[in-house]
Structures are given as C-alpha cells and as structure tokens.
C-alpha positions as CSV (number, residue, x, y, z in Angstrom):
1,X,15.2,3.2,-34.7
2,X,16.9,-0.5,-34.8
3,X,15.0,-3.3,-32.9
4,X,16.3,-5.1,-30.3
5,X,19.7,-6.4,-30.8
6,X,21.6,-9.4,-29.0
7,X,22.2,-6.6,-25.6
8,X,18.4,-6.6,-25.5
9,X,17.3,-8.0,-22.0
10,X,15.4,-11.0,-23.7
11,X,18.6,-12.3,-25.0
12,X,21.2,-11.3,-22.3
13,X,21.7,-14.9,-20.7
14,X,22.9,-15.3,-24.0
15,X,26.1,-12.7,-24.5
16,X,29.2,-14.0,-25.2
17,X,32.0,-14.5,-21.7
18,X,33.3,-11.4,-22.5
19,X,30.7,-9.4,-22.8
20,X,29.5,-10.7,-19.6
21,X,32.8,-10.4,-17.9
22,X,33.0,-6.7,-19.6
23,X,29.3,-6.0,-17.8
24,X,30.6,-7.2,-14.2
25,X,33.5,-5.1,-14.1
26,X,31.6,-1.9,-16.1
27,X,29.5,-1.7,-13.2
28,X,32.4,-0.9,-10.5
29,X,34.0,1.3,-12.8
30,X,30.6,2.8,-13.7
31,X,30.4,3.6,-10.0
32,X,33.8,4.5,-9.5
33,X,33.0,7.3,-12.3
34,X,30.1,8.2,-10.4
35,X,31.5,8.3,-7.0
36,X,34.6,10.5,-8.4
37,X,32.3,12.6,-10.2
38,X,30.4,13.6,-6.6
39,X,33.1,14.4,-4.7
40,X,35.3,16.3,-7.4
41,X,32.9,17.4,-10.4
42,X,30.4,19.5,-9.0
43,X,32.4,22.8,-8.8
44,X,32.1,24.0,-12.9
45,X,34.8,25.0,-15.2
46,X,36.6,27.5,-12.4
47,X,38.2,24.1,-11.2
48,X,40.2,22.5,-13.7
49,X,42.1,20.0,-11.9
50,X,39.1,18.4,-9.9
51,X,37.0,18.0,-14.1
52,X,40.2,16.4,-15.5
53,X,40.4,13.3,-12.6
54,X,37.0,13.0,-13.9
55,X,37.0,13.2,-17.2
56,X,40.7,10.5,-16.8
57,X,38.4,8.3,-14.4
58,X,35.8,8.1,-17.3
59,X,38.6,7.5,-19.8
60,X,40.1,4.7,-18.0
61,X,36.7,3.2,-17.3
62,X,36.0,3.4,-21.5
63,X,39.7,1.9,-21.9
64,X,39.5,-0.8,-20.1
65,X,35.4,-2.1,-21.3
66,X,36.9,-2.0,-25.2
67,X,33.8,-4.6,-25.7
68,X,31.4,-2.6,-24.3
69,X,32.9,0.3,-26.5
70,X,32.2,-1.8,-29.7
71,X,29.0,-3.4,-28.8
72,X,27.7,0.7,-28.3
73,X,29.3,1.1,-31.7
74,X,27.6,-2.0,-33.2
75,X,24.5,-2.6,-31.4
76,X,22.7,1.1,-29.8
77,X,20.0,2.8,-31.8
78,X,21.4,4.3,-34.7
79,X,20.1,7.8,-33.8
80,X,22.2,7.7,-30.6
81,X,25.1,7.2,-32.0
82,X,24.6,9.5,-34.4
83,X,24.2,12.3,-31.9
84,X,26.9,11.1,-29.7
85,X,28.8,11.6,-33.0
86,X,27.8,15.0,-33.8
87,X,28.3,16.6,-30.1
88,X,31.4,15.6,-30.0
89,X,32.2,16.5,-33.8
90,X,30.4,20.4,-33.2
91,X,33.0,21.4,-31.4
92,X,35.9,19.9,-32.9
93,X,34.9,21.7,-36.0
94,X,34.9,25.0,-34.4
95,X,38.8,24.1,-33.6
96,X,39.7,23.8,-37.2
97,X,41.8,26.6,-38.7
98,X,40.5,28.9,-41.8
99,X,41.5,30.5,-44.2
100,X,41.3,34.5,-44.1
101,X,38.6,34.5,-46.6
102,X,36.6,32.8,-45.2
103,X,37.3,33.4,-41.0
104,X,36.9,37.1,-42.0
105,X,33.5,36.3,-43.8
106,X,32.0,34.6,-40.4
107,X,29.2,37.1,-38.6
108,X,30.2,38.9,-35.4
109,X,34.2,38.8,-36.3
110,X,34.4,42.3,-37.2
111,X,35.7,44.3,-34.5
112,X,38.5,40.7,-34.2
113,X,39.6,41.3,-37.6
114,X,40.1,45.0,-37.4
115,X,42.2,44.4,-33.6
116,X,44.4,41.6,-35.5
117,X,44.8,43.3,-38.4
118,X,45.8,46.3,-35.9
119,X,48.5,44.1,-34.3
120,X,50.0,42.7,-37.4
121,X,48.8,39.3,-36.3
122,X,45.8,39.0,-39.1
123,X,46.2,34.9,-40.4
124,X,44.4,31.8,-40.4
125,X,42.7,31.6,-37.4
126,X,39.9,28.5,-35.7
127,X,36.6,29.2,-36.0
128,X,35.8,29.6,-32.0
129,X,37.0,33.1,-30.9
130,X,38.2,31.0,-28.1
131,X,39.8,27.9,-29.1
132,X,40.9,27.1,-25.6
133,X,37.2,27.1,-24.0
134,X,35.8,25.2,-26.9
135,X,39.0,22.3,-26.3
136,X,37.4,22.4,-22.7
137,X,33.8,22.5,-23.8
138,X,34.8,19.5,-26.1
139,X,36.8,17.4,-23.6
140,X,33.4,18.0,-20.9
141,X,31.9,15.7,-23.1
142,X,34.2,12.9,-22.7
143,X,32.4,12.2,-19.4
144,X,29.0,11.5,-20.4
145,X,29.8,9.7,-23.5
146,X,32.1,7.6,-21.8
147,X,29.4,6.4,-19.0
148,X,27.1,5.7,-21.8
149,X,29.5,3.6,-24.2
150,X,31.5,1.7,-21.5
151,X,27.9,1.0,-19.7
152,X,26.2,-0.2,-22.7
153,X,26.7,-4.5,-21.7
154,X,25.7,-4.0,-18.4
155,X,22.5,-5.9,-17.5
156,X,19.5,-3.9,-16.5
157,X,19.5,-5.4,-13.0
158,X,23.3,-3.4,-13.0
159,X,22.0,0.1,-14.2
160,X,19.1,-0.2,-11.8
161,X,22.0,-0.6,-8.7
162,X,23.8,2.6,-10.3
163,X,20.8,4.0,-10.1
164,X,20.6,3.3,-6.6
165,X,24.2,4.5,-5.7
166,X,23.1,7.9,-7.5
167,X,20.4,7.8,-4.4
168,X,23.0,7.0,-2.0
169,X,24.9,9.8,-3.3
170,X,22.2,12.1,-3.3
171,X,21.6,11.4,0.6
172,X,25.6,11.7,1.6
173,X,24.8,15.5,0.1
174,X,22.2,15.9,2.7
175,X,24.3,15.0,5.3
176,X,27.1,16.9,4.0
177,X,24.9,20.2,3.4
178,X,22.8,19.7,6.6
179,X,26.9,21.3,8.2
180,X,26.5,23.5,5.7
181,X,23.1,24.5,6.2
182,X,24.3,25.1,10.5
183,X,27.1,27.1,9.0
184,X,27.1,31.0,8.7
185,X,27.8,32.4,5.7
186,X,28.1,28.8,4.0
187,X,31.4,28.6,5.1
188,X,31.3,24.8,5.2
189,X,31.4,24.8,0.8
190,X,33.9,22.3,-0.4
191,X,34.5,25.0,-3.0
192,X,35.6,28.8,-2.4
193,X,31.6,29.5,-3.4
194,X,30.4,31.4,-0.2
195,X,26.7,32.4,0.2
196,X,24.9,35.1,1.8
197,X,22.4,32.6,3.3
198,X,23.1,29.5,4.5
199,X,22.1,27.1,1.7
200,X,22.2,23.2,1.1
201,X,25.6,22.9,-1.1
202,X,26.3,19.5,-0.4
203,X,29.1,18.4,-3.0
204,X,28.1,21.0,-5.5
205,X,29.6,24.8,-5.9
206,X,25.8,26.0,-7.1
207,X,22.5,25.4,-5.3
208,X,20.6,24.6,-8.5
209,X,23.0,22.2,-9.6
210,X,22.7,20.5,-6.4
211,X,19.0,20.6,-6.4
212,X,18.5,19.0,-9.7
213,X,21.3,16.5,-8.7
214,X,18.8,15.6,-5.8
215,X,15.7,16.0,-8.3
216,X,17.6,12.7,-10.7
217,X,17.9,10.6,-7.0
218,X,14.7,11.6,-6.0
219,X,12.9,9.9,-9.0
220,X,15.6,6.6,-8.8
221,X,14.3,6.6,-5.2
222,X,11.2,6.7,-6.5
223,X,10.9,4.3,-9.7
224,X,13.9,1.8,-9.6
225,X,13.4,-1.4,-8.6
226,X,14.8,-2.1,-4.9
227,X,17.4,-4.3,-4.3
228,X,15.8,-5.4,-0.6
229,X,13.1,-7.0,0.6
230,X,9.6,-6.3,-1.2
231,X,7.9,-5.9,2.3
232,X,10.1,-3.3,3.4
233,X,10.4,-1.6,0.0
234,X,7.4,1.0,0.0
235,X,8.3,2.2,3.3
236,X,12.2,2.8,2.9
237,X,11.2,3.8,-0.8
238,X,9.3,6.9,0.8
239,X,11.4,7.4,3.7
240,X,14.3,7.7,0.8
241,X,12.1,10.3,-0.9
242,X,11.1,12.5,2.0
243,X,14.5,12.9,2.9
244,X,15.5,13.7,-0.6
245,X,12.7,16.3,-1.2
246,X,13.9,17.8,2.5
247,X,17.4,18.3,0.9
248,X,15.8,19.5,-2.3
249,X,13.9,22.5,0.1
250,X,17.2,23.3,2.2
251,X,19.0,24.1,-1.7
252,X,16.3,27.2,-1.4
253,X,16.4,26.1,-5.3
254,X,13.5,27.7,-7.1
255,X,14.2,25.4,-10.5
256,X,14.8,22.5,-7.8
257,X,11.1,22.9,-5.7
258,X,9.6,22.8,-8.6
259,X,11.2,20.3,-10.9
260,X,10.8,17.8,-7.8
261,X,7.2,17.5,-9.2
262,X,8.4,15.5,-12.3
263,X,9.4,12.2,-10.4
264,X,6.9,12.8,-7.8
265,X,4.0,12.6,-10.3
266,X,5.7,9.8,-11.8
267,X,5.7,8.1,-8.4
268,X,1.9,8.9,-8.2
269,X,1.2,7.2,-11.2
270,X,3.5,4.4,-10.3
271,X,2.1,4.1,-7.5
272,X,-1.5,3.9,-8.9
273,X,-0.4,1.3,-11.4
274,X,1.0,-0.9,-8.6
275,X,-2.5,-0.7,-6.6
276,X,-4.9,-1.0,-9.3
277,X,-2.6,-4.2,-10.6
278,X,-2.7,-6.0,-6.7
279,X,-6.7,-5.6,-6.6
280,X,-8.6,-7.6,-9.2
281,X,-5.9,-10.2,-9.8
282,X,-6.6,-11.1,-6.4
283,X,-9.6,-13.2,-5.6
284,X,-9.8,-13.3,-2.4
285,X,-10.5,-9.6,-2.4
286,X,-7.7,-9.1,0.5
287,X,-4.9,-7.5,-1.9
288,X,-6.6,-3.7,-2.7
289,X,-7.1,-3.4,1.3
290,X,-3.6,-3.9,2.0
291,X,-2.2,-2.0,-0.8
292,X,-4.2,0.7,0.2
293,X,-3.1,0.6,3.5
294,X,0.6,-0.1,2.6
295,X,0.0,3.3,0.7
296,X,-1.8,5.0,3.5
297,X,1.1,4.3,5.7
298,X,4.1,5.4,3.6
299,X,1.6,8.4,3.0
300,X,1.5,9.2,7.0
301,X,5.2,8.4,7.5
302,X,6.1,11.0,4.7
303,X,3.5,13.9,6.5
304,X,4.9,12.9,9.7
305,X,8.2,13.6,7.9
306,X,7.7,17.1,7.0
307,X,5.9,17.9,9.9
308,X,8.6,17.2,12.2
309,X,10.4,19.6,9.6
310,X,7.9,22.5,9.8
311,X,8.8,22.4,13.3
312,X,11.8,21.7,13.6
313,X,13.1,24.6,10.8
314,X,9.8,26.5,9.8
315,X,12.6,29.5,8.9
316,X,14.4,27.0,5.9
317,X,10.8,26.2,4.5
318,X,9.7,30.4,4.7
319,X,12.6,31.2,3.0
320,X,12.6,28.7,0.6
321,X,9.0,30.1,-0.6
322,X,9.8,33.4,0.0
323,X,12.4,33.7,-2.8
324,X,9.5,32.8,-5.5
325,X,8.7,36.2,-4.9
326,X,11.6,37.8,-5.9
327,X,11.2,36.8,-9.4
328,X,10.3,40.0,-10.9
329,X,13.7,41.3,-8.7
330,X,15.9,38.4,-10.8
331,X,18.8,40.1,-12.6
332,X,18.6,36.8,-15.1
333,X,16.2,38.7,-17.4
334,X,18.4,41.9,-18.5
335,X,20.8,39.0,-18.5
336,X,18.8,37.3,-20.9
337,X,18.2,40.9,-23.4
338,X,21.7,41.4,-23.7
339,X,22.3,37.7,-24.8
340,X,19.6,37.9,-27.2
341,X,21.1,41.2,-28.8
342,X,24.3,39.2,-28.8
343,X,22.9,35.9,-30.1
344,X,22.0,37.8,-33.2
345,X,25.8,38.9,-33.6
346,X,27.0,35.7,-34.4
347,X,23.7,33.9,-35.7
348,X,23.5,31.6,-37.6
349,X,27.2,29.8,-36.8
350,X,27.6,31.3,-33.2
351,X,31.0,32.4,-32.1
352,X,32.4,28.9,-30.5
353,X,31.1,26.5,-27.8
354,X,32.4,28.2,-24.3
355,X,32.7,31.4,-25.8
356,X,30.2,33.1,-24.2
357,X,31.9,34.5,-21.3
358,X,34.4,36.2,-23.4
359,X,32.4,37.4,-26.5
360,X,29.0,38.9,-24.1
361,X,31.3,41.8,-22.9
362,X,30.9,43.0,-26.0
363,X,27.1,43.5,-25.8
364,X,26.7,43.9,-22.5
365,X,24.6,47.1,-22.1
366,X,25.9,49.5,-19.0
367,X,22.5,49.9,-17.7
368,X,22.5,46.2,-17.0
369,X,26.4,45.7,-16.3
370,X,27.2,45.1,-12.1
371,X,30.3,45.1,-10.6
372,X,30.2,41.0,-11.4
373,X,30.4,39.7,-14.6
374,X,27.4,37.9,-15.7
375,X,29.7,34.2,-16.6
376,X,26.9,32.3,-17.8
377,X,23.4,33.4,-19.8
378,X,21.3,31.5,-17.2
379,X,19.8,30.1,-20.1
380,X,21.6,27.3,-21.8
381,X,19.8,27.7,-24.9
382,X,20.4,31.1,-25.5
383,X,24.2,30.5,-24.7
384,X,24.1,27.8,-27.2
385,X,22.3,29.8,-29.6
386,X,25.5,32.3,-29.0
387,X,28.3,29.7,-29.0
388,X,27.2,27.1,-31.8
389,X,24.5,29.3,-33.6
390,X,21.6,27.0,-35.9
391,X,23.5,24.2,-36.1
392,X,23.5,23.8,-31.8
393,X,20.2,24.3,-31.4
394,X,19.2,21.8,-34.2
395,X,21.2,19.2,-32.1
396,X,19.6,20.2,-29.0
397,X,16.4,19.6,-30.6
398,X,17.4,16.2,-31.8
399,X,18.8,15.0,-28.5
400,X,15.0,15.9,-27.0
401,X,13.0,14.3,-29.8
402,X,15.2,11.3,-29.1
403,X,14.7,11.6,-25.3
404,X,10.8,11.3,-26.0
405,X,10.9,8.6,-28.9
406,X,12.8,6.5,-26.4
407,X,10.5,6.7,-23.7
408,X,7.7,5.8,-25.7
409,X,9.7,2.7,-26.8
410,X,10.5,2.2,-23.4
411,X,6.8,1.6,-22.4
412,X,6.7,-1.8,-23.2
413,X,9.7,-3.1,-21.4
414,X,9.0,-4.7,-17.9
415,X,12.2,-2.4,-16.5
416,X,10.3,0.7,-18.3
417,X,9.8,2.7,-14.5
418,X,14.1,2.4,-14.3
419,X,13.7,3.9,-18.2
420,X,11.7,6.5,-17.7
421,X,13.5,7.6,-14.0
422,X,16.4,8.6,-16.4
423,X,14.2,10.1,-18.8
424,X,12.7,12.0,-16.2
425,X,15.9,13.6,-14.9
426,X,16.5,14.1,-18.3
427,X,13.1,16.2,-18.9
428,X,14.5,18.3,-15.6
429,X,17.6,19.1,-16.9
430,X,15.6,20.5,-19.9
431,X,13.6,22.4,-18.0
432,X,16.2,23.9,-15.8
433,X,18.4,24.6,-18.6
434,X,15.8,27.5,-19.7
435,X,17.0,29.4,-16.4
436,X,19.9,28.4,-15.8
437,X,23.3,26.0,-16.9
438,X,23.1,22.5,-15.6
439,X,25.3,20.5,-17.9
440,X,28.2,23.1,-17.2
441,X,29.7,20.4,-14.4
442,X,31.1,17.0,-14.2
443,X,28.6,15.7,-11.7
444,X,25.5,16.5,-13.5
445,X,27.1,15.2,-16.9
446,X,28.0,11.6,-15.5
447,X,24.8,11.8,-13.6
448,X,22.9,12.6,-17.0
449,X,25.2,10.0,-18.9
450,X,23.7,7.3,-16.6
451,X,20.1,8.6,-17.3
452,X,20.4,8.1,-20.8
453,X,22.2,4.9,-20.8
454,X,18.9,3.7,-18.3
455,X,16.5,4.9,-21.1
456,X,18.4,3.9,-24.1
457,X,18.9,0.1,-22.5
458,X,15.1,-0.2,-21.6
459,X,13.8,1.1,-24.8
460,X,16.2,-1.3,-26.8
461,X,13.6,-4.2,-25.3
462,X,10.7,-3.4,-26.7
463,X,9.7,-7.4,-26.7
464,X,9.7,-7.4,-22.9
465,X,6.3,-7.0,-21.9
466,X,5.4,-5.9,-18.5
C-alpha cells in the first residue's frame, strides 16, 4: 500500500486551487447523490427508473469533479484501484460474446445449448446467460465507484459532514416509518412492498436494508466528530443514537438488532478512550469526575429513552424478539440447499452476475418450491458463488482483506474514529450479506461508497498522530 500522497491530511492546506475548488463543490454533489439515493434508491432492481436518476446523479457528480477523478486515479492506494478496476471489469467480461467452442464448453450450459440448438438459433453467444441483468448488475456499480472517485479531494472535515447527513438521513426514516409503523398492513411503503405486520420501512422497500441503513448512521452518530458545540456533543450524540437504535428495533430486523452491536461497542471503546484520556492529563484531578458524570448522564438519558419506549410500545419491542425464535421456521435455509446444489452447476466461472433469479429455477427442488419465487439466495455469497463462480469470490475476499488492512492503517490518523465508522458499516454489510442481499439497492451502495471513501481517506494519513 502507497504512503501518504499530496491528498493526505498533513498536506491538504497545500492542494492546488482546483483541487480545493473541486473539494468544495464534491461535497454538495456528494450530498446531492446521497440525498437522491434515500429518497429513490432503496427499492432494489424491480424499480428501474428510480436506480437510473441515481446512478445519472452519481454520473454527473463524477463529470463535473474531472480532478477529483484523476487525483483517485493518481494518488489512492494502489489496491483500491485495482479492485475498483476489477468489479467493474467482472462483469463486463461476462458481456463479451464467444465463440461456440468455447460458450458450449462453459459448465451448466447444457440444457441452453440443446434449447438453442432446438430453435435453430445456436451462435456466438455472451458469457452471462443473461446479458441484460449482468448490464444492470454492471451499471449498479457506477454508484458506488462514483461516490468514492469524485469524493476523493474532499477534506476529512467534508466526509465527516457527509457522514453526518447520512445521520440526518437515517432519522428522516424514523419519522417517515414511525406513519408507517401506525399504518395497517404497511400501507404507508413508498414502494408497492406491503407487509403483513406493520414494520419500520422508512425510505427502503425491505426491512433489513433499512435496518442496516440505520446500523451505518448509528455508528456516524456515534464516532464522527460533531460539527456543534463540544459541551452539548455527548448528550445530542446519545440522544442521536437512542433514537437510531429505536428505528433500528421498529425494522423488527433480526440482521439489524444484532449488527447494531458493531458501532455500539465501538462507541464503548470510544467512549472509554475519551475518559481515560480527560483523567490523568488533568492535574487538578477535576476532569475524570466530570467525564464520568458527562457519561453517567448521557447513560441515564439513553435508559430513560427506552424506557419511555417499553411503555409507550412494549408490543414493537415483543415482537421484535419474538421473531428470533422463528429461526428454525426460516424458509432461507432450503433456500440456501438448492443454491448450493446450483452453485456447483456453474462452478468454477458461475453463470453471469444477476443471473440468479433466472438460472435457480432450474435447481429449485419441489419440495422446497412455494407459490413465490425465491428472487434472491438470501446469501450474497452463495449468489455470487452462482453468478461469478471462483473468480467473485476471490474479489470478495480481496475487497475484505482490504477493508481490514485499511483500518489498521487508519489507527494512527487523528480522524481514525470517522475511518473506522465506515469500516464499521462496512463489517455489517459483510455480516448481513451471509443472510441476506444488502448491496442489491442504490441506497445501501452510495451509503457503502461513502464508507469506504471515509476509510480509505483516513488510512492514507498514517503520519497524523492522534
């Protein structure tokens, strides 16, 4: 991994105009992206329209920062750019046409080659079995990439304030979903989603994706500097999070309850860190006693917090436990056999990225087939291992050593809690890929775009000491 390079936060007084200018106006289009991206990208692949204004908002926001564009080029780590490279370049492969020879040679496209050679059609064909879901599989990616290039001169002082919009965006949910939540039948959706139980939705089509949308603001809430006053900051930094980890509860999200503990034991240590640095650098003595009470305060204003919420709706909270008991009733795990089984079809190429809708029909067994189709693996690594084979889960594993090598370089940078706040809604997007499909919408992939541009930008300063 490069050094630190001229963005590196010792040396930003000293960018060039442009790349200054270029920063200034990166961080309203950043936040245009972001904004346009929570109200129109949470609903998945099933709304078309509402993923290409994102995916042209991100566009125009990478046109118009060309600098910013070729200082990522020329200046981030060299194994970022590399896998930015390579997830783009996966699919685009798969869109390639083949010869017979050596289409017909690929595992799992048996039973294609006999129906086209049935119809008369037999040819050259792309690699995908579905060349129009791996284009949109491909283009999905324009979003993230584009946050992280066109962000890449903004200061660290600017990527902390998009941090906190992503806060500000996670509590216009909770007053969004707490109609929802008063709604029967979730009624209240901004998408044709409708659910049995009234559930937090927020700006989102699926409650998981909307919990571990809260999950990222939760831990900006709780590690990114604050804009405000420092005397006010622990207590609006822990009313921010209570209210957060209320909307996280009304989801009913499993995946969501539980990843919540990732930034909140981050914030525990944080928050350790912070007292044990006010005591002994004081001399007076008076510094521990009033950082433990600052601490003992926010603590009481957070119980008083759920308290009023155990009365006010002890039903929401039941129900949200209750349903960890209906894990052995989940219909994920024959979804998961039959996608194994399938996996093995096409391994080790796959059968195209966004195949997997089309090509697990095929392998489906009827003692696990419903009246719905299944749509998704609810395990993104097992759909990958369908769609892109060895090769996709190779990149997956590069993409999560890189997420830990940067947050180890990040530990020496004086902005390292903003760092590792993206790293951490990194981590839970990891974790709640293994039951379900988080990076399948627009929201959650400019969300996770900023994450990694917060890391990648605080580990490329490892000379900042804190």
């Amino acid at each position: 991994m490069p050094g630190p390079s001229s963005l590196s936060g010792s040396s930003m007084g000293r960018q060039s105009p442009d790349l200054a200018v270029s920063g200034r106006s990166g961080l309203f289009a950043l936040g245009t992206v972001l904004i346009v991206a929570a109200a129109l990208g949470g609903g998945g692949q099933r709304y078309g329209l509402a993923n290409l204004a994102v995916q042209l908002t991100a566009l125009a926001a990478l046109a118009l920062h060309p600098a910013a564009f070729a200082a990522f080029r020329t200046s981030a780590p060299l194994a970022l750019r590399a896998l930015a490279g390579l997830s783009l370049l996966l699919p685009l492969l798969q869109l390639v046409p083949l010869p017979p020879a050596i289409w017909t040679a690929l595992p799992g496209r048996d039973l294609v080659v006999q129906s086209l050679e049935a119809a008369g059609m037999a040819g050259w064909m792309p690699f995908s079995l579905d060349p129009h879901r791996t284009l949109l599989a491909l283009t999905a990616l324009v979003t993230p990439l584009a946050v992280l290039a066109a962000g890449w001169t903004l200061r660290r002082e600017q990527i902390a304030m998009l941090g906190w919009l992503v806060v500000a965006l996670g509590i216009l949910n909770l007053l969004i979903g707490a109609v929802q939540v008063s709604s029967p039948g979730g009624r209240a959706s901004l998408f044709d989603e409708v659910l049995p139980e009234e559930v937090l939705l927020g700006t989102f089509a699926n409650r998981n994706s909307t919990a571990l949308f809260l999950v990222g603001a939760l831990g900006f809430a709780a590690l990114v500097p604050a804009p405000w006053a420092r005397r006010a900051e622990l207590a609006l930094r822990v009313g921010l999070c209570a209210l957060l980890l209320l909307a996280i509860i009304l989801t009913r999200s499993r995946t969501g309850l539980v990843l919540a503990l990732v930034p909140l034991g981050l914030a525990a240590l944080r928050a350790l860190s912070w007292s044990a640095s006010r005591g002994p650098a004081r001399g007076s003595g008076r510094a521990r006693p009033r950082s433990l009470a600052l601490t003992a305060g926010a603590a009481a204003v957070a119980a008083a917090l759920f308290a009023g919420l155990l009365v006010l709706a002890p039903g929401r909270v039941a129900d949200t436990v209750e349903r960890f008991g209906a894990l052995d009733r989940d219909a994920r795990s024959y979804i998961w056999e039959d996608a194994a089984y399938s996996s093995s079809r096409y391994w080790p190429l796959g059968a195209g990225m966004g195949t997997f809708d089309e090509v697990f029909q095929i392998d489906e067994s009827l003692e696990n087939m419903t009246v719905r189709r299944a749509g998704r693996a609810h395990n993104d690594y097992l759909e990958i291992a369908i769609e892109a084979g060895l090769p996709g889960l190779v990149l997956v594993a590069a993409w999560l050593l890189l997420v830990g090598w940067l947050s180890w370089q990040a530990r020496r940078s004086r902005w390292r809690w903003t760092g590792w706040a993206g790293a951490s809604f990194l981590v839970c997007i990891a974790l709640q890929s293994i039951t379900d499909y988080p990076l399948r919408n627009q929201t959650i992939l400019a969300a996770a775009g900023l994450a990694l541009l917060a890391l990648a930008r605080t580990a490329q300063a490892p000379g900042e000491r804190a």
